[in-house]
C-alpha positions in Angstrom: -18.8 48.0 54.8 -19.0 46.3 51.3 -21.6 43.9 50.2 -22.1 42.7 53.7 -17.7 43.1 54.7 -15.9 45.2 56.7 -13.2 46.4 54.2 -11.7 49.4 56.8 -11.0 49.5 60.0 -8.9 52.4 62.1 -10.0 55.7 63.9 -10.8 58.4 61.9 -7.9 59.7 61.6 -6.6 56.5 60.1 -9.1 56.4 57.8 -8.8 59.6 56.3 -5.1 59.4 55.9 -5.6 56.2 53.9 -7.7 57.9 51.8 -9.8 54.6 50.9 -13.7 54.4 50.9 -14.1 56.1 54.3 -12.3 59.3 53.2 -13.9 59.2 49.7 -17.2 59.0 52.1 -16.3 62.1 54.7 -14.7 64.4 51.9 -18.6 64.1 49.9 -20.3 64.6 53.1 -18.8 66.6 55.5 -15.8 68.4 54.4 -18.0 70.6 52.4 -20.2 70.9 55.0 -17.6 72.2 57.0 -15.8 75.0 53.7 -19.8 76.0 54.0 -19.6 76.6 57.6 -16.2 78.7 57.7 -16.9 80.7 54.8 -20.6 81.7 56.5 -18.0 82.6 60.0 -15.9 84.7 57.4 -18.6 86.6 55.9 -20.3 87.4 59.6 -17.0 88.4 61.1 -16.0 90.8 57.7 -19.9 92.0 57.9 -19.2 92.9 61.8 -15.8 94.7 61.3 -17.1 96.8 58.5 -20.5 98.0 61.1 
C-alpha cells in the first residue's frame, strides 16, 4: 500500500521474486532476522561438537 493504493498484489513468493516494494520491505525486516538466527544455530552446533 501507497498513499492509500494497493500497488502489489501476489503470494509471497510472488512478491519476492518481483522484487518491488514488498521484497525491498521483507529483505530490511526479516531476511536479516533470519542470517541472525542461522549464524546463532551455527555457533551452538560448532560450540557443541567442540564439548
Amino acid at each position: 500500500v501507497e498513499s492509500g493504493t494497493i500497488i502489489e498484489e501476489g503470494n509471497h513468493n510472488s512478491l519476492l521474486a518481483r522484487g518491488g516494494n514488498y521484497a525491498n520491505l521483507y529483505n530490511t525486516y526479516f531476511r536479516h532476522q533470519s542470517l541472525e538466527y542461522v549464524e546463532q544455530m551455527h555457533t551452538l552446533k560448532t560450540a557443541e561438537s567442540t564439548n
